[in-house]
C-alpha positions as CSV (number, residue, x, y, z in Angstrom):
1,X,-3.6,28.7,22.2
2,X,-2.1,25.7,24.3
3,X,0.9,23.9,22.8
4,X,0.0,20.4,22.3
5,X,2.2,17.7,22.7
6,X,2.8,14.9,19.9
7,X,4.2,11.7,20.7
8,X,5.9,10.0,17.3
9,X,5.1,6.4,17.2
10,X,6.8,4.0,15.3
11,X,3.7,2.5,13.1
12,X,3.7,-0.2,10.4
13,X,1.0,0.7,7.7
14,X,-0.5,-2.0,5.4
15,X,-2.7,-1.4,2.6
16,X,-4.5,-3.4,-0.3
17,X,-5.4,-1.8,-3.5
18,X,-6.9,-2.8,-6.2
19,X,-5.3,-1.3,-9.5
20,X,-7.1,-0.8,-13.0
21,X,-5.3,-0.9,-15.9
22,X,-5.9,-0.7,-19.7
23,X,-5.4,-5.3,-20.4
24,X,-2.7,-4.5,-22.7
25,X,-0.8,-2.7,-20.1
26,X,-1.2,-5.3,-17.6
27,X,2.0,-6.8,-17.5
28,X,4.3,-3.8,-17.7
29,X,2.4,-2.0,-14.8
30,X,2.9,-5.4,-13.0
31,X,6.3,-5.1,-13.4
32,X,6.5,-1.4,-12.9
33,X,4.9,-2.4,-9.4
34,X,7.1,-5.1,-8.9
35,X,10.4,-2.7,-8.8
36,X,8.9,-0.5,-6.3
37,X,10.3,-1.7,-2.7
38,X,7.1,-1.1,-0.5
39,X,4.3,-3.0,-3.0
40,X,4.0,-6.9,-3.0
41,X,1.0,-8.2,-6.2
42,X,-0.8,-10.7,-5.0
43,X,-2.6,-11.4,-8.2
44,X,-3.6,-10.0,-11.8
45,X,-6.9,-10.9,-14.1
46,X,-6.7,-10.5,-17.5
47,X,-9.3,-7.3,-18.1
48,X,-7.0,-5.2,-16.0
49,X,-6.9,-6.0,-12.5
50,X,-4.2,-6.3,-10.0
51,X,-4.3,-6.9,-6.3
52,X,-1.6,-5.3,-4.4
53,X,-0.4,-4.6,-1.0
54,X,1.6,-1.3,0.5
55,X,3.4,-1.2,3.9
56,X,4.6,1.6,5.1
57,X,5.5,3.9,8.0
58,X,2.5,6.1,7.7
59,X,-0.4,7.1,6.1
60,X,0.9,10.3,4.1
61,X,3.5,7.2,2.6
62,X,0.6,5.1,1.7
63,X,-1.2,7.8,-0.1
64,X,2.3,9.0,-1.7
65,X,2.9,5.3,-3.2
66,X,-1.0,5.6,-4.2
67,X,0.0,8.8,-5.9
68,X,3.0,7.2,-7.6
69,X,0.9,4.1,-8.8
70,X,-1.4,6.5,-10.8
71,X,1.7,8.2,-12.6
72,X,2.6,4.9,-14.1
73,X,1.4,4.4,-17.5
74,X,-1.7,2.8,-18.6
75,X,-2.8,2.8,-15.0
76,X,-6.4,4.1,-15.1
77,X,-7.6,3.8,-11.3
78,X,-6.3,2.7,-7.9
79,X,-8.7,2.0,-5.3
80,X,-7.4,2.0,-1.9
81,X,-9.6,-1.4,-0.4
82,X,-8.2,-1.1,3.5
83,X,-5.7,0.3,5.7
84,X,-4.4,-1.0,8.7
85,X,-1.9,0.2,11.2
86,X,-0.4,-1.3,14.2
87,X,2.0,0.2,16.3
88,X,5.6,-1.5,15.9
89,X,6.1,-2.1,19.3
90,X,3.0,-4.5,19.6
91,X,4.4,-6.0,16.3
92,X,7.4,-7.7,18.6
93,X,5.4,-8.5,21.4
94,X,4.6,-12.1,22.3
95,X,1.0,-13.7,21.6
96,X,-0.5,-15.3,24.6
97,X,-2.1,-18.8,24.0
98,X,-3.8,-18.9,27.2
């Protein structure tokens, strides 16, 4: 079988998420989110909701922070809402406004 060749490209990851909670554990999994580097909240509802957003290097880093979101308590379900990924060198590129 053929060796195939892999290029690495540096990639910039974004997710949002929606995260459940029970409402009583609403702030401290807020907070718990806040102290992780790679998760901004964007918002929270009462009932149990939080909107978040990931960024990371790759998809197997998105779905780890996924992973680690479920292991804090009183989290009862993260849905992941969107992915994107763009590679880093476009990221610096200049946007024409012809």
């Amino acid at each position: 079988m053929p060796e195939t060749l892999h290029l690495m490209v540096d990639e910039l990851h974004i997710a949002s998420l929606v995260v459940h909670t029970m409402p009583q554990a609403l702030d401290p999994v807020a907070q718990a989110l806040a102290k992780m580097d790679s998760i901004q909240v964007h918002g929270t509802h009462p009932d149990g909701k939080l909107v978040v957003t990931l960024e990371g290097p790759s998809a197997d880093f998105i779905m780890d922070q996924v992973a680690q979101i479920r292991l804090i308590d009183g989290v009862l379900n993260v849905s992941l809402v969107y992915q994107h990924a763009e590679p880093l060198q476009l990221l610096n590129e200049g946007v024409s406004h012809d």
